[in-house]
PAGUTI-673028 format. One record per residue (C-alpha): x, y, z. Coordinates in steps of 0.02 Angstrom, whole numbers, plus 32768, in hexadecimal, padded with zeros to 4 digits. Layout:
<lumdos>
   px   py   pz
    X    Y    Z
...
</lumdos>
This chain:
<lumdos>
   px   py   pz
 EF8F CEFF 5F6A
 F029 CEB9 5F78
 F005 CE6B 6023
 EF6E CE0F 5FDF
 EFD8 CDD7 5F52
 F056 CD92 5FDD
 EFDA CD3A 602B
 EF85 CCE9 5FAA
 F029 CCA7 5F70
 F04C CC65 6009
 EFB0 CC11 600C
 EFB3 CBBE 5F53
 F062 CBB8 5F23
 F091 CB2F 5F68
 F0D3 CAB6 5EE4
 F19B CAF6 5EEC
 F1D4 CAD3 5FA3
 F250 CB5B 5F8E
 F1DC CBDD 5F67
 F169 CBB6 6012
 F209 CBC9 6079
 F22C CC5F 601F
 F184 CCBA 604F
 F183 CC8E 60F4
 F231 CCD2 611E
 F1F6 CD74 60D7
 F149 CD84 6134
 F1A1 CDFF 61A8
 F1EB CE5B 611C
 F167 CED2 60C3
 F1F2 CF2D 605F
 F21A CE78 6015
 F168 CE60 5FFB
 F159 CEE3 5F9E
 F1DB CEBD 5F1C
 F1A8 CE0E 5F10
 F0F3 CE51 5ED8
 F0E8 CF0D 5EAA
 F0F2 CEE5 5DE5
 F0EE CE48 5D84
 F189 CE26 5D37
 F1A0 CE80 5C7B
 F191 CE2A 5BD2
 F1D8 CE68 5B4E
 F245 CE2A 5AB2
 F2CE CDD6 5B26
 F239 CD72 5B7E
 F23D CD82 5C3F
 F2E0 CD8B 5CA1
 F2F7 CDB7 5D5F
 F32C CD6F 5E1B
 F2F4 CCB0 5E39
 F270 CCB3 5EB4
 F1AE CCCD 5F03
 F13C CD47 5EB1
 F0F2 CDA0 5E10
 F1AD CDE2 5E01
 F216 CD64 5E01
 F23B CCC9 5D94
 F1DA CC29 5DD7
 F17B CBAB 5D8A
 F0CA CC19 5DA4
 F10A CCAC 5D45
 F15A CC23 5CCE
 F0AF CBCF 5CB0
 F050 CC7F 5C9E
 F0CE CCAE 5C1E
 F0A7 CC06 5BC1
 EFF7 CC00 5BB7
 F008 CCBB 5B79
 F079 CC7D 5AEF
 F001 CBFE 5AC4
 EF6A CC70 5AB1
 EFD6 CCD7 5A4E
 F00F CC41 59C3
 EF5A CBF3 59D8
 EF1C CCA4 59BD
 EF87 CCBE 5917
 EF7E CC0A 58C3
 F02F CBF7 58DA
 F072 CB39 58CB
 F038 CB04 5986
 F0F7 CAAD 5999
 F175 CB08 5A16
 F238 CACB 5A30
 F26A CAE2 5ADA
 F316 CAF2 5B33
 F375 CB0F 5BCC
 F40D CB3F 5C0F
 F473 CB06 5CC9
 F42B CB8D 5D38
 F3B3 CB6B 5DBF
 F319 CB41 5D9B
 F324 CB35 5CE7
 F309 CA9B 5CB0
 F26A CA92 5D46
 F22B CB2D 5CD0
 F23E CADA 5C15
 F1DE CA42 5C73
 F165 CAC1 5CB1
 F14C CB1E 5C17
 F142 CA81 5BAA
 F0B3 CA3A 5C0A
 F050 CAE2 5C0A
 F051 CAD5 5B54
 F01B CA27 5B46
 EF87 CA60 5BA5
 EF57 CADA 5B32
 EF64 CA68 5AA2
 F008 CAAC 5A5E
 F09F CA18 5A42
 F145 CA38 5AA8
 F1D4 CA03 5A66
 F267 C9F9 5AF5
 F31B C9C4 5AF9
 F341 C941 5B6E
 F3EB C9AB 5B99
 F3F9 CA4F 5BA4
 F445 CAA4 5B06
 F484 CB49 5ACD
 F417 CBD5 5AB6
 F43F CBD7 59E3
 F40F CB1F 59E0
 F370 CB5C 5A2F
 F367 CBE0 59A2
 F3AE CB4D 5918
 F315 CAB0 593A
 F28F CB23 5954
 F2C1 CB47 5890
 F2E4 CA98 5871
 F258 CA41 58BD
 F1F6 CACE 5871
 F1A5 CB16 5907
 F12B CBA4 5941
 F1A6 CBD8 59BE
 F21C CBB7 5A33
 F252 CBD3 5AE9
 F2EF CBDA 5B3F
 F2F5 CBD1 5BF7
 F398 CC2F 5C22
 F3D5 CCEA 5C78
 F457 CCF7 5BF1
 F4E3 CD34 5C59
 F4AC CD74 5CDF
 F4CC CD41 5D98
 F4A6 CCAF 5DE0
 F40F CCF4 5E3B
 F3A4 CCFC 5D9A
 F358 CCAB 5D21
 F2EA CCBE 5C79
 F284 CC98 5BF7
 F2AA CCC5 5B46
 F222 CCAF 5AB0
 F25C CCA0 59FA
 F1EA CC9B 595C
 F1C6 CC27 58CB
 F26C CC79 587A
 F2E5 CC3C 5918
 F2E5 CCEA 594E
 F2BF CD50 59E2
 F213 CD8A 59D0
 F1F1 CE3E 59A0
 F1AA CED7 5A09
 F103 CEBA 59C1
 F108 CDF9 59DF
 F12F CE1A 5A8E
 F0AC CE93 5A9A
 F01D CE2A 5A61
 F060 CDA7 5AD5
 F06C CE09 5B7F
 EFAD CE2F 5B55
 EF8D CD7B 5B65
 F000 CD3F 5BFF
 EF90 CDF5 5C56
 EF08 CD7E 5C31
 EF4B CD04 5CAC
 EF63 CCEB 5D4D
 F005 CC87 5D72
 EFB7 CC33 5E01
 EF3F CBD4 5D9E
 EF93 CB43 5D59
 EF01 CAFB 5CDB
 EF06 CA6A 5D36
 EE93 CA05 5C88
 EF19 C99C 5C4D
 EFB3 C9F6 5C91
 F007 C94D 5CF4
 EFE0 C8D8 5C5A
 F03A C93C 5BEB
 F0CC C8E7 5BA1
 F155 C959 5B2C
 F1A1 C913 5A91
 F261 C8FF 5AA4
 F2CB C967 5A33
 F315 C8DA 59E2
 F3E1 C8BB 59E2
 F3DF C8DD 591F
 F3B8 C992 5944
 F456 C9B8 5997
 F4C6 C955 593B
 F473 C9CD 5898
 F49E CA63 590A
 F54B CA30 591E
 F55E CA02 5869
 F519 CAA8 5836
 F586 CB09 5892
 F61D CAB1 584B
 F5D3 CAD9 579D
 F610 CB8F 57C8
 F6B1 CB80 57C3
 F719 CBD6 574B
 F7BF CB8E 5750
 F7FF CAD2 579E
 F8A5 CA90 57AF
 F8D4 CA00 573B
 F961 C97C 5740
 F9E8 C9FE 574A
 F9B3 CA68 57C4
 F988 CB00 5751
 F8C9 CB36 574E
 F86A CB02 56C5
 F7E0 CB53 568B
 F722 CAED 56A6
 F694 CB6A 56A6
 F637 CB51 5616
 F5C9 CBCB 5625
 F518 CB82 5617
 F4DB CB77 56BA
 F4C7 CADB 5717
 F529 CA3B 56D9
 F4D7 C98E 56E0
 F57D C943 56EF
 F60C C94F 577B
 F6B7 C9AE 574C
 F738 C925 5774
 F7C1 C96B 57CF
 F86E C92A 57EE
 F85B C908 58B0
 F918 C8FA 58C9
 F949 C9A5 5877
 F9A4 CA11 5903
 F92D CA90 5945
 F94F CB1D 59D4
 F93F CAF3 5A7D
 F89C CB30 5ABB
 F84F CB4D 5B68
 F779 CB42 5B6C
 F700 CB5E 5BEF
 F64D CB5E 5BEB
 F657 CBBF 5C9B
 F5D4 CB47 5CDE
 F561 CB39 5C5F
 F519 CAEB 5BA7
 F5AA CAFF 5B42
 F607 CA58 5B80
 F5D9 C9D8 5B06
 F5A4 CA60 5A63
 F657 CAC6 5A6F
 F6BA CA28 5A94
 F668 C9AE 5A11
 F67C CA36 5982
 F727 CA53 59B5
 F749 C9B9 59A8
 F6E4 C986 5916
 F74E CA1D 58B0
 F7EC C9D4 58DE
 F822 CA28 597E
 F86F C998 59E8
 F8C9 CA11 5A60
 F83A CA5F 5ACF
 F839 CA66 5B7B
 F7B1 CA6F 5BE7
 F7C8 CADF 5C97
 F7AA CA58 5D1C
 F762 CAC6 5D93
 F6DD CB12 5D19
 F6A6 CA7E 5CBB
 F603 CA35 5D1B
 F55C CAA0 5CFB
 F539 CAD6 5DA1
 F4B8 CB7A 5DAA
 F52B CBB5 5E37
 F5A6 CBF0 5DD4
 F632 CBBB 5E6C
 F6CD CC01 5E25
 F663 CC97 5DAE
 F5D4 CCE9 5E1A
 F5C6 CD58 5D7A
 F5C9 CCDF 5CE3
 F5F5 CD70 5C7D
 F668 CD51 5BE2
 F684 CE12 5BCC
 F6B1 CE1F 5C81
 F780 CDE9 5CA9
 F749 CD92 5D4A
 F6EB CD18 5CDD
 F78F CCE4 5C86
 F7E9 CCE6 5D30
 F801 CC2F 5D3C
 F7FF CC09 5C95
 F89D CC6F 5C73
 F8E3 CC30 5D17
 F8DA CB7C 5CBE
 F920 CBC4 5C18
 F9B3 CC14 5C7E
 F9D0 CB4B 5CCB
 F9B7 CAF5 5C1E
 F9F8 CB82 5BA0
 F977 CB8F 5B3B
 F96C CBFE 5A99
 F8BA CC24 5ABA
 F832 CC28 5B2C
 F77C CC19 5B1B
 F6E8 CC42 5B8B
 F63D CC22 5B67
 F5AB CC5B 5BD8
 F51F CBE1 5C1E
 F4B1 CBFA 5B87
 F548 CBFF 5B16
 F510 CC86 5AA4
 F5BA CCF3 5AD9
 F65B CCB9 5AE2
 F6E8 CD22 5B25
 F7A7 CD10 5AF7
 F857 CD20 5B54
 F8F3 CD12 5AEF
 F9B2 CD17 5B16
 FA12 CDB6 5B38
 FAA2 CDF5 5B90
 FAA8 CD6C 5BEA
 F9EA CD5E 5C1F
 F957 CD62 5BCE
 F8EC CDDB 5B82
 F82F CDF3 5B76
 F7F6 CE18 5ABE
 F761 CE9A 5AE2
 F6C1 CE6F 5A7C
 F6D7 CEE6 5A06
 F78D CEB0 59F5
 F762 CDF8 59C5
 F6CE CE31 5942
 F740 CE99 58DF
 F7C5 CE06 58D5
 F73A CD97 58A2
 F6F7 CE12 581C
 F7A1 CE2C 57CF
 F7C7 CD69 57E2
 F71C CD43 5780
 F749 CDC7 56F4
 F7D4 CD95 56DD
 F7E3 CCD2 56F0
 F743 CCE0 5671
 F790 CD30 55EE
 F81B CCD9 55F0
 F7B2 CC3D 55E0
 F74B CC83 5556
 F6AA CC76 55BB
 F679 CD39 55EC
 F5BE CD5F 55A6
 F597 CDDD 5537
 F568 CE7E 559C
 F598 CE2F 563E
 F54D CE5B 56DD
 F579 CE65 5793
 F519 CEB2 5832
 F540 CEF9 58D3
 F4E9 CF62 5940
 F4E7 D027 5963
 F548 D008 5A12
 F5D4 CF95 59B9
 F673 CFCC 5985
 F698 D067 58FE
 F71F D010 58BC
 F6A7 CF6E 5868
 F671 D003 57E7
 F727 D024 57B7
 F74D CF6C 57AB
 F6C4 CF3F 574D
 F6CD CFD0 56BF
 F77C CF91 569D
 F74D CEE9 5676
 F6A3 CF39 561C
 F632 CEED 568E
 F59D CF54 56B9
 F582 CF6A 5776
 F4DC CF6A 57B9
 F4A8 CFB1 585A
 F432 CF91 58D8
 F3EC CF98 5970
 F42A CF60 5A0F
 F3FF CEA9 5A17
 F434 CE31 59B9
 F370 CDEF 598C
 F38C CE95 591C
 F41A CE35 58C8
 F3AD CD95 58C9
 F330 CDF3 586F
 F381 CE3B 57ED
 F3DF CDA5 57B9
 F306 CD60 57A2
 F305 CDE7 573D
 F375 CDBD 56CB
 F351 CD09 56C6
 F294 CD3F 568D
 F2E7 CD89 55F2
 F33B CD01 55BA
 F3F2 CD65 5605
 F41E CD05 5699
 F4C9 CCD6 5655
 F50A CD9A 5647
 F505 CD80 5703
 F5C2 CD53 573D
 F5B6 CDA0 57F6
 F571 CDE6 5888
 F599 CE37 592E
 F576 CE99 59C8
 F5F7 CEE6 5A45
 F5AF CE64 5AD2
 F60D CDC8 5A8C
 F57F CD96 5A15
 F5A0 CD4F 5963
 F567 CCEB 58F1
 F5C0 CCCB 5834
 F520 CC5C 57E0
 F469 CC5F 57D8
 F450 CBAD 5832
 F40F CC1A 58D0
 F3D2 CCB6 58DE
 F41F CCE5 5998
 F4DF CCF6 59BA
 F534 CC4A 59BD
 F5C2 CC35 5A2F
 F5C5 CB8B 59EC
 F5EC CBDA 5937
 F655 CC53 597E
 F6CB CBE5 59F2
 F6F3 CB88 5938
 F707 CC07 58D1
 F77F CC5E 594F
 F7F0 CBD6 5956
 F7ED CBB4 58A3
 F81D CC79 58A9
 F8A6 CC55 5921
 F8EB CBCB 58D2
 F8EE CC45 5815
 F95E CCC4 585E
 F9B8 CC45 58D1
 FA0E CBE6 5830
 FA4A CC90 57E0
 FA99 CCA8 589F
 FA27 CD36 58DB
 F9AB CD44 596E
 F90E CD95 5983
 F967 CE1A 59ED
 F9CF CE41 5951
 F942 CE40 58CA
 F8DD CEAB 592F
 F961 CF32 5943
 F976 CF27 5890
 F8AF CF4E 5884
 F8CE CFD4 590B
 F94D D031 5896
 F8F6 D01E 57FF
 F856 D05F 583F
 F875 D0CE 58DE
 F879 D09E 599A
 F7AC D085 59BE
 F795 D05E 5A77
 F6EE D027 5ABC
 F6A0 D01D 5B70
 F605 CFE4 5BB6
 F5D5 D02C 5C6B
 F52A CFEE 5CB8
 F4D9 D03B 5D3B
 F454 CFCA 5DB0
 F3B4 D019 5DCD
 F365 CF94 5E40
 F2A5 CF8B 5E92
 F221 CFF7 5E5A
 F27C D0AC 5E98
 F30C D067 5E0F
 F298 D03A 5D7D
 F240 D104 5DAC
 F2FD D151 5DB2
 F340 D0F9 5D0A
 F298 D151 5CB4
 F2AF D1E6 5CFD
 F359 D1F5 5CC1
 F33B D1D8 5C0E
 F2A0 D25F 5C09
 F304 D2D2 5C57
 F397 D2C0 5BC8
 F307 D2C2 5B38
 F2A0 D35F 5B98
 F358 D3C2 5BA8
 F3C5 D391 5B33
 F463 D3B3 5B63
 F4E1 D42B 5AF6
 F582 D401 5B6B
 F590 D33A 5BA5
 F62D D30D 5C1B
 F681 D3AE 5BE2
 F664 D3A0 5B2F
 F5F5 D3FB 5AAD
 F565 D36E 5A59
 F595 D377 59AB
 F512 D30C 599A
 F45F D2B6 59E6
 F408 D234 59A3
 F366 D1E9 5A01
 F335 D158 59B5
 F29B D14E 5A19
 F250 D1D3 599B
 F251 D1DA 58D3
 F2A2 D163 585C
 F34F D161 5892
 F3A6 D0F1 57F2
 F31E D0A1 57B9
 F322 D039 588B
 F28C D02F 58FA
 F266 D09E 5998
 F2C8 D088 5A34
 F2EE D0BC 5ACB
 F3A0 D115 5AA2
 F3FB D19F 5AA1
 F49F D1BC 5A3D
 F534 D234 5A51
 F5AE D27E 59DB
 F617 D2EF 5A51
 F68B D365 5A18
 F725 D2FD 5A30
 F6D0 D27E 599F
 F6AA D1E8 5A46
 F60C D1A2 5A2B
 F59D D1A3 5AD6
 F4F8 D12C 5ACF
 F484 D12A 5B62
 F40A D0AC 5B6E
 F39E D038 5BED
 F3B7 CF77 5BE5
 F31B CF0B 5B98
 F338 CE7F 5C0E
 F39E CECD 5CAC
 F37F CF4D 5D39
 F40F CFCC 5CE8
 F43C D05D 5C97
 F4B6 D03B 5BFD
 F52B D0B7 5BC3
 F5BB D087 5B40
 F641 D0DC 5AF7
 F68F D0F4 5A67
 F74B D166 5A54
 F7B6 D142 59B8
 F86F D1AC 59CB
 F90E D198 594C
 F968 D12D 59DD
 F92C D0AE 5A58
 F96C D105 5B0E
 F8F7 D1AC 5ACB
 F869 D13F 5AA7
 F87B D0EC 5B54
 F89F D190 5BA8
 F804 D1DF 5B37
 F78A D15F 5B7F
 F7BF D142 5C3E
 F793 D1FF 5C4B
 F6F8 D1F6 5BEB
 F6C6 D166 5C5F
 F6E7 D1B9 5D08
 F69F D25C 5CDD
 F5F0 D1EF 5CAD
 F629 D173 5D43
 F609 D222 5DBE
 F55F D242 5D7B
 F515 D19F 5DAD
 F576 D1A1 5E55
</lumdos>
């Protein structure tokens, strides 16, 4: 079967010159053949993501254009409003794919909005709500390498669509073949430009979540008003000293967003790393545009080392994560994920009620992988902590939620351990955008009463016990991979183990049976062991791995270190 496939490929797909060389370097290569064709590639809630390249399983503009005309049976199908907002990020491909994808709906009758740039995944997420849209697509792998690419689909709401969206639209791209373009109209169609007044909205929206600016003397000043979205500018005093701050979008669509908010809030002293700041879906000086991963900030703390900078900032090329480095012992340190969203929570509480503006019954969500410590945080201010699933379109969702009852504003924050957060309801994905403001503003609050974030979050450690976190992912690649990584979780739900890396489960929970808290069925299993770490096993919606994280809080920080290095190579062995 596969074979066949091969050759009919070979045959018809002829449109991308890089995909013809492709196929004929591999005609020799049946093993290759076989994993360009043996499965089409999965859609699911994230959209499509894998390697760049020819066949059914692998991002090109066929599988692109399939995917498309499925989407548009499915909105055609359900009356939704036949507009779609698409975007793009700086990876290969990618803006080839939104062009792609934009004339496949024009063909099937179905208006494509596109930007003329590419732009950040929660601007994708922010005019498909604005321009009032059926959907929207984003053409971008995230963070992964620089060998992939995607396609990400978000509903009317700006969010990413749900299981049973996805579900009703894989039956329509199986409809499809991907090597029949629908050739009726497909050339003539021309996509409407997403106009300049859309981004300069985005921008202005995410400014209107600030909580606290500096005025004339330096000292911040509080400016959220707590209504939503302004329809005027905050003035800010441009001149007012600010920290010095390094940014990189490690090649990708964060240049202009980050740096004109920045700059629009008042921070005059940001840097840009040299060496990072051209989109280039190469990835030269990152291979893994990772902002959890420390060789990402490599050469952005490298420049913050040359220009002493008080912070550094580094967005990935969607820029829906940031990651962030800050001074110590004479380097620099990176703040985990986890670290950063439990300074931000306690920064929100508390610059809010200091300004007057926290809601009545506030609210703020993470989800079940993040951080213990968020829970402890946020009963101490009296916010009530929400938590969901893994994914922050679970975070996106409930925030709709709440908007549908009339409740938006009792949402003041939410995060996820991978770098994701978002402080307002102007998007309904993770906003590095968002983030990369408030965390200066942050910075800058504990900065004029002569503290870091190193110091505030020991304080935090103190007050609410050393949590340390840990992420380990195991690949799984090629069909014999996606067999193994099932195998493994039936095996854990048919035994269920009493003893795991040498301690007794207090605890199971598998949340893809029952009503586990109220949260939808998953593929997950949870671990209280009896030293109180947390343990959650789980297989990634949009990569080729196994996910484990963990979670070991201890009365000082060198146990909780110790505690988790020895969880981690005891599970480390069992995948070796």
């Amino acid at each position: 079967m596969t074979s066949e496939l091969y050759s009919r490929w070979l045959e018809l797909a002829v449109e991308d010159a890089d995909l013809t060389a492709e196929l004929l370097a591999i005609r020799e290569n049946p093993e290759e053949i076989h994993d360009r064709f043996y499965r089409g590639l999965e859609f699911g809630t994230g959209g499509l993501r894998g390697k760049l390249g020819a066949g059914t399983n692998r991002m090109n503009i066929y599988v692109v254009r399939q995917a498309t005309r499925g989407l548009a049976g499915y909105l055609l199908e359900n009356n939704d409003v036949p507009r779609v907002a698409i975007s793009y990020d700086s990876r290969h491909k990618s803006r080839l794919f939104a062009t792609e994808a934009a004339k496949m709906l024009g063909a099937c009758g179905i208006e494509a909005h596109i930007f003329d740039k590419m732009m950040p995944t929660p601007a994708l997420s922010f005019a498909v709500r604005q321009l009032r849209c059926g959907a929207g697509i984003m053409i971008t792998a995230s963070h992964n390498p620089a060998i992939d690419n995607g396609y990400k689909v978000y509903d009317p709401d700006g969010c990413q669509i749900t299981d049973k969206a996805a579900k009703a639209i894989t039956r329509h791209i199986s409809a499809f073949d991907p090597l029949d373009r629908m050739d009726t109209g497909y050339e003539s169609v021309t996509p409407v430009t997403i106009p300049e007044a859309v981004c300069e909205q985005y921008y202005q929206a995410v400014l209107d979540q600030r909580i606290t600016k500096r005025g004339d003397d330096g000292v911040s000043q509080h400016s959220y008003d707590g209504t939503g979205i302004k329809k005027h500018k905050d003035t800010c005093d441009h001149g007012t000293p600010a920290l010095p701050i390094v940014y990189t979008p490690l090649h990708g669509s964060g240049i202009k967003p980050v740096t004109t908010v920045l700059a629009d809030a008042g921070f005059t002293n940001v840097s840009v790393v040299p060496s990072q700041s051209t989109p280039d879906g190469d990835f030269p000086t990152c291979p893994d545009p990772n902002p959890e991963l420390p060789g990402a900030l490599s050469e952005g703390m490298q420049y913050c080392t040359q220009t002493g900078a008080d912070l550094l900032l580094a967005t990935d090329p969607d820029c829906d994560r940031v990651g962030v480095a800050v001074p110590n012992k004479g380097g620099y340190r990176i703040l985990s994920g986890n670290e950063i969203g439990v300074l931000l929570l306690d920064y929100i509480c508390k610059a809010r009620l200091e300004a007057g503006t926290m809601p009545e019954r506030p609210i703020a969500i993470k989800t079940i992988v993040t951080t213990g410590m968020a829970d402890k945080i946020a009963a101490q201010y009296g916010v009530t902590l929400i938590n969901v699933l893994t994914g922050f379109k679970y975070i996106g969702e409930y925030i709709g939620q709440l908007e549908q009852a009339k409740e938006a504003g009792r949402f003041i924050f939410g995060f996820e351990e991978s770098c994701g957060y978002l402080s307002g309801t102007h998007a309904r994905d993770k906003d590095a955008v968002n983030a990369c403001l408030l965390i200066c503003d942050m910075a800058q609050y504990y900065a004029e009463r002569k503290m870091s974030l190193i110091q505030q979050m020991e304080l935090l450690y103190q007050a609410h016990g050393y949590t340390v976190c840990a992420l380990d992912s195991f690949g799984f690649d090629g069909e014999q991979g996606t067999h193994a990584m099932r195998e493994m979780m039936r095996s854990l739900r048919d035994a269920p183990p009493d003893d795991l890396l040498g301690f007794p489960v207090r605890r199971r929970v598998d949340y893809l049976y029952g009503d586990i808290g109220g949260l939808p069925r998953s593929d997950v299993l949870q671990y209280t062991l009896g030293d109180k770490s947390l343990l959650t096993i789980r297989p990634s919606g949009t990569e080729p791995k196994m996910k484990v994280y963990y979670q070991v809080t201890r009365t000082k920080g060198q146990q909780a270190q110790e505690a988790l290095a020895g969880l981690r190579s005891r599970l480390q062995s069992m995948f070796a």
